[in-house]
N, C-alpha and C positions, 0 to 999 in steps of 0.2 A: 715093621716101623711102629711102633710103640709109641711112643707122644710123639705127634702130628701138628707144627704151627700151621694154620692154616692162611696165615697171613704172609708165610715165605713159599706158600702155593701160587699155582696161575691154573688159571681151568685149561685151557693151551694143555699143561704138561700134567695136569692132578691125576692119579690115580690109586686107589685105596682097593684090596684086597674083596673078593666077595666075602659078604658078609651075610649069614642067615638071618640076622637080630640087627636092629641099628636100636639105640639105645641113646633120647635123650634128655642129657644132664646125667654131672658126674660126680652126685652129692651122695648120700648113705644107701638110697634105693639103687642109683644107678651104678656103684662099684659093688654092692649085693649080687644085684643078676650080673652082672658083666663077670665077675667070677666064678659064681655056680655054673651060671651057663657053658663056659669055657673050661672047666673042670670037667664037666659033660662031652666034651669034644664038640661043642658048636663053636662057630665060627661067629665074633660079635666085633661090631665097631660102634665107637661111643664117641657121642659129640658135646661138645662142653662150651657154649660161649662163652667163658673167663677162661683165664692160665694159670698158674701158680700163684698160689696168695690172691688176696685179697684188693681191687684195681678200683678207683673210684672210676675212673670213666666206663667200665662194667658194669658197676653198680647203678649208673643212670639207666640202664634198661632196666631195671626193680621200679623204677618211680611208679607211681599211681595217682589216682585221683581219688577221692572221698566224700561222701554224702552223708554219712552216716557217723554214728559214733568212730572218735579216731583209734586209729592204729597206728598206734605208736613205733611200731616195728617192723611196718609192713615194705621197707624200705631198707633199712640197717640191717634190722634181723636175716636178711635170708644173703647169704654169697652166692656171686658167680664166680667159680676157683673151680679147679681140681681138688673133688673133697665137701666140696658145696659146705651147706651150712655146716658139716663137723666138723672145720678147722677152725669153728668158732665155740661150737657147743662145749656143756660138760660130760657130756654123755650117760647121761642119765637113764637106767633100765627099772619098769613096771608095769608089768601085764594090764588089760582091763578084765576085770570084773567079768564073772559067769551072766550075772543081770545086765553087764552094760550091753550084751549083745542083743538080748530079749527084746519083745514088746512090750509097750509097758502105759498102760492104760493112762498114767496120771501124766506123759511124757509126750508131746506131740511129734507125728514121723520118728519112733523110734524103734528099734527094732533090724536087726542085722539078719540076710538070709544064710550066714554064717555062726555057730555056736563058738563059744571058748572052746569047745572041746574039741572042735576042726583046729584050731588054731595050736593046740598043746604044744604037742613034738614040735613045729614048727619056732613059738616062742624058745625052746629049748635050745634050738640050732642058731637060732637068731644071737642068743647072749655068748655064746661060744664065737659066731662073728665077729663082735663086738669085743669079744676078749673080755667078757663077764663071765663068770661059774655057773652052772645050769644047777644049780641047786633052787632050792625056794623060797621064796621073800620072808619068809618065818620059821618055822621048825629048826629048818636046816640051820636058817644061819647063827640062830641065838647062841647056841655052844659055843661056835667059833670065837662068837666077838666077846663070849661072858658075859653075858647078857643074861634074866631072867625077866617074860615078861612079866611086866605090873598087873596087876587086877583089875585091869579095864573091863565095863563091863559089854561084854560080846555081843549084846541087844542094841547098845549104842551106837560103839565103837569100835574096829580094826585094828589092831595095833602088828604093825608088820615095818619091813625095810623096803627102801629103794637103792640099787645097786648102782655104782659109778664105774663105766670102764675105765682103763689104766691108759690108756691111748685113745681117746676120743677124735682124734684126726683121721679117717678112714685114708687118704691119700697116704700118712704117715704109715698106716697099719698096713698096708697093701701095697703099698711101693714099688716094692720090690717083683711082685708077681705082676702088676700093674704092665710095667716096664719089658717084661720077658714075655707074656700072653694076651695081650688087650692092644690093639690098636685105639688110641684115643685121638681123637681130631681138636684140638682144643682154640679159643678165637673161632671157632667156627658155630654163627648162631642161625638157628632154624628160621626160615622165613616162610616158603609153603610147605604144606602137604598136596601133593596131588591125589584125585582118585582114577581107576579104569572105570570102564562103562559097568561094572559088574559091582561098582561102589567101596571097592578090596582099595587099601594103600597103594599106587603104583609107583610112587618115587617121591623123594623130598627134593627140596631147593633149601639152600642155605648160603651164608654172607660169610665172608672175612671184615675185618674192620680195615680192610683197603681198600670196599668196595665193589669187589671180587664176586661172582657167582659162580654158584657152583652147584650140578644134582646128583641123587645117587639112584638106580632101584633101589623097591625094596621088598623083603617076603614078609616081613615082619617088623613093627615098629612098636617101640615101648615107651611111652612119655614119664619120665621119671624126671620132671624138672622143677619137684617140689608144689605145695599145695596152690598157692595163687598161679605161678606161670603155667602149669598145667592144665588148668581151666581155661586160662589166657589164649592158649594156642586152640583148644578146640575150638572157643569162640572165637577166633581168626581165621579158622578153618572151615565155618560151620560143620563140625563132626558132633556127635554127642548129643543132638539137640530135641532129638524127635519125641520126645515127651514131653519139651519143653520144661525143662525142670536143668539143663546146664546152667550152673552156677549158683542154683538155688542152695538155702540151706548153710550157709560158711558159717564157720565157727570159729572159736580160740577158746582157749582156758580165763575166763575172769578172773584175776587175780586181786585179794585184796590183806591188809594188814589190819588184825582186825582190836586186838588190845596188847597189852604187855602183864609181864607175870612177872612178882617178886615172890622172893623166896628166902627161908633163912637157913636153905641147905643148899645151896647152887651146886656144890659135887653131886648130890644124888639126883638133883634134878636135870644137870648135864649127863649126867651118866646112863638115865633111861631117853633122852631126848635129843642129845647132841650125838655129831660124826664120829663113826665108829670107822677104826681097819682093823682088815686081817687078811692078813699071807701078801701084802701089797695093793689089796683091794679098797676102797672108801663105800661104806654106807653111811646114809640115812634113815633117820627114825621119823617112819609116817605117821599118824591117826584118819582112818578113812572114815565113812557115813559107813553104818551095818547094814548090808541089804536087805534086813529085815527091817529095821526101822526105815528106810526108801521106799516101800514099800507101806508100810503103816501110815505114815507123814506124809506121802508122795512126796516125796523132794526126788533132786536130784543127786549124784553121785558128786561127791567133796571129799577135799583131804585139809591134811593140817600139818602146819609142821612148825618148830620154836626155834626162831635162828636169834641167835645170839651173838649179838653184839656186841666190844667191848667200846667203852665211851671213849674218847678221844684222843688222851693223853694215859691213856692206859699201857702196863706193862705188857707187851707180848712176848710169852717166855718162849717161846716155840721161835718167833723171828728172830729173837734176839739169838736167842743158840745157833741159828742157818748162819745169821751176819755173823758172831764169832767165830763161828768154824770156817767161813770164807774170809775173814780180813780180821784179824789179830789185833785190837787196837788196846792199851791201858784203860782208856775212858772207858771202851765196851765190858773190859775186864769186871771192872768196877762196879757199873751197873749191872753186871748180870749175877756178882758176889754180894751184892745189897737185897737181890731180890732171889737169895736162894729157897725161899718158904713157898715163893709161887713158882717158880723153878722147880723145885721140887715136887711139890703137887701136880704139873702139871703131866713133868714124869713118869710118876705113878699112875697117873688116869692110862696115859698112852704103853705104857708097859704091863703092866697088872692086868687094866680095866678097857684096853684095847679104843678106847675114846680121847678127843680133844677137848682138856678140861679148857675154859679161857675166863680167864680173872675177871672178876669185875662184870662182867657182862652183864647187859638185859634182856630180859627172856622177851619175842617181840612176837606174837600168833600169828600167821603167815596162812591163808586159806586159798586154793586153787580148786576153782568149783567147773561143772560140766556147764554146759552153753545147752540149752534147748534148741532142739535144729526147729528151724519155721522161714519159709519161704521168705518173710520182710527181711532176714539178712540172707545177703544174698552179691555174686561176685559179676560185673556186665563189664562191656566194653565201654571208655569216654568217646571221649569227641579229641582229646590230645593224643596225637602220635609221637614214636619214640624215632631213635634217629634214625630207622630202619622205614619207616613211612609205616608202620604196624600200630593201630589203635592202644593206647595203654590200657591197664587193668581199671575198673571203677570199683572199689570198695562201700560196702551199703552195710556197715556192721551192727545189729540191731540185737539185742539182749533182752530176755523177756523177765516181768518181776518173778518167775520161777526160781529164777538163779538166787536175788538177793531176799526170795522166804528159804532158802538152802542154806544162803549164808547168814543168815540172823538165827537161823535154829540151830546151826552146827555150832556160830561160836556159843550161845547158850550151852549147848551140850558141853564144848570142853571145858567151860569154867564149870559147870556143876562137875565133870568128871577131875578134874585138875583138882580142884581143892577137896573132895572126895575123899582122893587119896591121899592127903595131905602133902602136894609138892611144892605148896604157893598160893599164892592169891591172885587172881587174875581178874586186872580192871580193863574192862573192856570199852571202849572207845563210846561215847557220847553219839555217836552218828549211826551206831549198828544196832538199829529198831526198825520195825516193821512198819513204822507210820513214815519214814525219813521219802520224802517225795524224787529228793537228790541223788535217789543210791549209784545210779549210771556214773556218776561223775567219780564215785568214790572206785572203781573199777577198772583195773588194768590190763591190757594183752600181757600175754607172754612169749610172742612170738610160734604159738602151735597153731600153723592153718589148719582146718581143716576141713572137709566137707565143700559141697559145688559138682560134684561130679561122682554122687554116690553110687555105691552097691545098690542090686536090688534081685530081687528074684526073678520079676519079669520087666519085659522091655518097658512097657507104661509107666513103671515106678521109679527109673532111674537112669546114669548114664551108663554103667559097667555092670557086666552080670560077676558072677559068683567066681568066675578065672579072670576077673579086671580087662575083659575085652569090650571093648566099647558094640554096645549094642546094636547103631547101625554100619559097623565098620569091621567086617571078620576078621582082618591083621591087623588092629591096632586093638595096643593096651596101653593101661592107664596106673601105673604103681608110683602110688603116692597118695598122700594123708587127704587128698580132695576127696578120694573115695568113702570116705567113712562115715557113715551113715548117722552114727552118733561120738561124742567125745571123752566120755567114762574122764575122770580125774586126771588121771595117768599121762603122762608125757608119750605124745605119740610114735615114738621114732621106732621102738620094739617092736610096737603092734604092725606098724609100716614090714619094718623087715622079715616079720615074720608072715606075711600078707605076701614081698619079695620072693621068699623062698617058697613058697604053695605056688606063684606063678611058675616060677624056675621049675616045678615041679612037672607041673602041666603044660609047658613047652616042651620040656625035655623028651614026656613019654606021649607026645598029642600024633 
């Protein structure tokens, strides 16, 4: 029995198949292992408080409360579905950094008891997941898209790609296997953990939205239900805590926009900087911090990227071509034979030069910087409970001036590197100086939790050791982005999966 309403259950008549692994949330960690695993010949069942698609009265178990700087996303951003948040994301793939794992003197609590180098192969299997090419953010892919890079200078600046999968929907991606090997319980949301006298997992309790209760044993459990609710449950459960350090530490990516660039070559400046495909693949053109210069400056780890905008009434030769080829109209004929020169150009970008030239556009600096982990942000229980009588999450998001001397120096950097090379002029924004008292406010999430429930080498420094098992609790693990000790640039969902399959690993041959 493969998808499981748990709402057309009765504890009277429920019964679910033994299962070695219970596994919950059924978002990109949780249809990760529940594959491998099962491709392994283990027996796993997966539970998922949401159903198909995206359900507002689901989504009221996401709410929170806040003390802190707001998070904007801490609510929208994340589904309960089959598919979790990747029926929402773009799926975006980029490793972190060989220094983002390190310790690092200028960087408070940083330092991972894991190397990039644990991590390799692992990342490799991970983008094949994902239905990404296991090639490498640079070398490999410049040929393909005809690309040569620029003369960035390497003391600076990175000049490298971020890879997008072609099906970002893992439910969509796995459906089908989903269906045939995985019992998934779905409407069915966690309410306890129990433990035996010996402090091991002994069984869970969980709810249908009838009101329903329902337990299972268990040998083994794996909280995979994304960065906030995974914290959430340990501190519902008290697990996790004996350091006191659960929940300390949360992070997101600050994101901010920081000038705009004109230009009086916009094709060549699109053409090293804007979306590239090839063989049906989309990238992106990043600019990172050099870890040599992180290093020199103590900053943090930042990236950079120029999206580009077209103004408002602007021609779009690429839509208008989709809408002609789907609906035939005179009018459309006409417009898109007025505007055969940017039609044409645009053409050529994507045929020749393997990029999306787009008319008119402004070039707009876009910077997504690391969060310094420190205890004052930090994830607690409120005082408001959800409709299940379970405390909600309390968000305390607190950003140290680290981040915005990262992003005052980095945009500095790229306008000295951007007009260097000669691709433009880049007027950078009146507010991004080191004296500005207000920078917190100028400062965005992006919807990446992470951190609350870190890695560590030994039990006093964290919640999970180095196989994501919760350090006072031998059968529970914890795979998701809460564990991450620090936040490197990088969109966390790779790093996650490939963190997935090293546990997968280490179940498999334990």
């Amino acid at each position: 029995m493969p998808f499981v309403d748990l709402n057309r259950q009765s504890p009277a008549s429920f019964q679910a198949d033994p299962a070695e692994i219970v596994i919950i949330g059924s978002g990109a960690a949780g249809i990760l292992l529940a594959v491998s695993l099962t491709r392994a010949g283990k027996k796993v069942l997966v539970l998922e408080s949401g159903h198909f698609g995206e359900d507002a009265d689901k989504q009221q178990l996401n709410e929170v409360q806040q003390s802190g700087k707001v998070l904007e996303n801490a609510v929208v951003g994340r589904k309960r579905a089959i598919g979790g948040t990747t029926i929402a994301w773009g799926g975006q793939s980029l490793m972190f950094g060989s220094l983002d794992f390190m310790q690092r003197d200028w960087v408070q609590n940083s330092g991972w008891p894991l190397s990039q180098e644990d991590l390799l192969d692992y990342y490799k299997e991970a983008n094949a997941f994902m239905g990404v090419d296991r090639l490498d953010y640079k070398n490999d892919i410049f040929p393909g898209i005809r690309l040569q890079e620029p003369a960035v200078d390497p003391a600076l600046l990175d000049y490298h790609v971020s890879k997008w999968a072609v099906t970002p929907d893992f439910y969509l991606l796995y459906k089908g296997y989903l269906e045939k090997n995985i019992t998934i319980l779905y409407n069915a949301h966690l309410q306890e953990i129990t433990r035996t006298q010996s402090g091991a997992v002994g069984s869970i309790r969980f709810v249908n939205f009838m009101g329903d209760s329902f337990s299972y044993d268990c040998k083994k459990l794996i909280l995979a239900a994304g960065g906030l609710e995974s914290v959430r449950i340990l501190l519902n459960n008290g697990m996790g805590n004996h350091a006191g350090l659960l929940g300390k530490f949360f992070m997101d990516h600050p994101c901010i926009e920081v000038g705009e660039l004109e230009t009086d070559d916009p094709y060549r400046l699109q053409r090293f900087f804007n979306t590239h495909r090839w063989e049906g693949r989309k990238y992106s053109i990043r600019l990172s911090l050099a870890a040599s210069l992180q290093r020199e400056r103590k900053l943090l780890n930042c990236s950079a990227g120029i999206l580009f905008l077209p103004q408002a009434d602007a021609f779009d030769p690429y839509g208008e071509l989709r809408s002609f080829k789907k609906d035939f109209k005179l009018s459309r004929l006409l417009k898109v034979s007025g505007s055969a020169g940017s039609i044409g150009k645009s053409i050529w970008a994507y045929w020749k030069d393997k990029f999306y030239y787009k008319v008119n556009a402004t070039g707009k600096l876009v910077l997504m910087a690391e969060q310094e982990p420190v205890g004052e942000s930090y994830l607690a229980l409120s005082a408001e409970k959800d409709r299940f009588g379970a405390p909600k999450a309390l968000i305390h998001w607190h950003i140290t001036n680290k981040t915005w001397d990262t992003v005052v120096e980095m945009s500095r950097i790229l306008k000295q590197e951007i007009e260097r090379l000669a691709f433009g002029k880049v007027s950078l924004y009146p507010a991004i100086v080191p004296e500005n008292e207000n920078w917190g406010d100028l400062l965005s999430d992006v919807n990446h939790h992470m951190g609350g429930a870190r890695m560590s080498a030994a039990a006093a420094q964290g919640v999970v050791d180095t196989n994501l098992q919760v350090w006072d609790t031998p059968n529970l693990y914890v795979c998701s982005s809460a564990i991450f000790p620090t936040s490197s640039h990088s969109n966390p969902t790779l790093t996650l999966l490939a963190l997935g399959l090293r546990l997968s690993d280490y179940i498999k041959n334990k």
